[in-house]
KOLDO-901547 format. One record per residue (C-alpha): residue number from 1; x, y, z. Coordinates in steps of 0.2 Angstrom, whole numbers. Example, Ala and Ser with C-alpha at 12.3 -4.5 7.8 and 13.67 -1.06 7.14 Angstrom:
KOLDO-901547
num | c1 | c2 | c3
1 | 62 | -22 | 39;
2 | 68 | -5 | 36;
This chain:
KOLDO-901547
num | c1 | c2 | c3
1 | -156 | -48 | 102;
2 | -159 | -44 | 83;
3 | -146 | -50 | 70;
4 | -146 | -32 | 64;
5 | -137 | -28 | 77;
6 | -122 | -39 | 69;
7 | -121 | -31 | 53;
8 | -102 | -25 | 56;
9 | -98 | -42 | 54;
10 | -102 | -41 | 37;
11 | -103 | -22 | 31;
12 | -91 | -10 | 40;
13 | -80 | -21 | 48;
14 | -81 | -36 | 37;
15 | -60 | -37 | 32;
16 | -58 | -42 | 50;
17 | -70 | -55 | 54;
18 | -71 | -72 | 47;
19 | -78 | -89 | 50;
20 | -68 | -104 | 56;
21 | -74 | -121 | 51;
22 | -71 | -133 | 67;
23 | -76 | -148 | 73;
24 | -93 | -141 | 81;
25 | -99 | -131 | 67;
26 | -91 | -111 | 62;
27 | -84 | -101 | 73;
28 | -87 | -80 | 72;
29 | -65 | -72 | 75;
30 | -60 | -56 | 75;
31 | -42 | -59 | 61;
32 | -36 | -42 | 67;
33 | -39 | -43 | 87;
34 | -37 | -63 | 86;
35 | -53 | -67 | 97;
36 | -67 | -77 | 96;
37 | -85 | -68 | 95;
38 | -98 | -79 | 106;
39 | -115 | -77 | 103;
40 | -125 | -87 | 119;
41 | -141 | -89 | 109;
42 | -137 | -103 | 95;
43 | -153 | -97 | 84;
44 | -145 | -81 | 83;
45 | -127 | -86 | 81;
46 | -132 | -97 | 66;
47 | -142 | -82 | 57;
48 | -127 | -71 | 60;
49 | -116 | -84 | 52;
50 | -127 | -89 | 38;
51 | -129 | -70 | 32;
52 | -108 | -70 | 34;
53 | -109 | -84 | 22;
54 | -118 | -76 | 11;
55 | -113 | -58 | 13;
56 | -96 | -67 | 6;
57 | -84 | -66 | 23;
58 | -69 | -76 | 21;
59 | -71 | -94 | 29;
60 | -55 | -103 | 35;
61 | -51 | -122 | 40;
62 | -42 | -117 | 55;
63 | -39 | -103 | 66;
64 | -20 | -100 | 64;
65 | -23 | -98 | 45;
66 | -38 | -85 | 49;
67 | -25 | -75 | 62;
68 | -12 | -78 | 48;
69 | -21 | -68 | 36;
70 | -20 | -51 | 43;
């Protein structure tokens, strides 16, 4: 897979998504849909959520505040 191919994350769909900071690391949720994205391959998931950082997506200390903040 190519991080490309996650760029809604962070351009067309960027109000909804948001990283969580846990114990393990960030996690990718959906706010609107309250889900967690899952990406398998943790190189990948890491560049997705380092370009999420830096594209400025909203970053949250728990998940009830990201699901709060609709």
């Amino acid at each position: 897979m190519n991080i490309e191919e996650y760029s809604y994350l962070w351009t067309t769909q960027k109000e909804e998504y948001a990283l969580v900071n846990t114990d393990c690391g960030y996690g990718i949720v959906n706010k609107k849909k309250q889900t967690v994205l899952l990406i398998s391959d943790e190189e990948l998931a890491a560049g997705v959520i380092q370009k999420m950082m830096k594209e400025g997506n909203k970053i949250y200390e728990n998940i009830l505040d990201a699901y709060a903040d609709v």
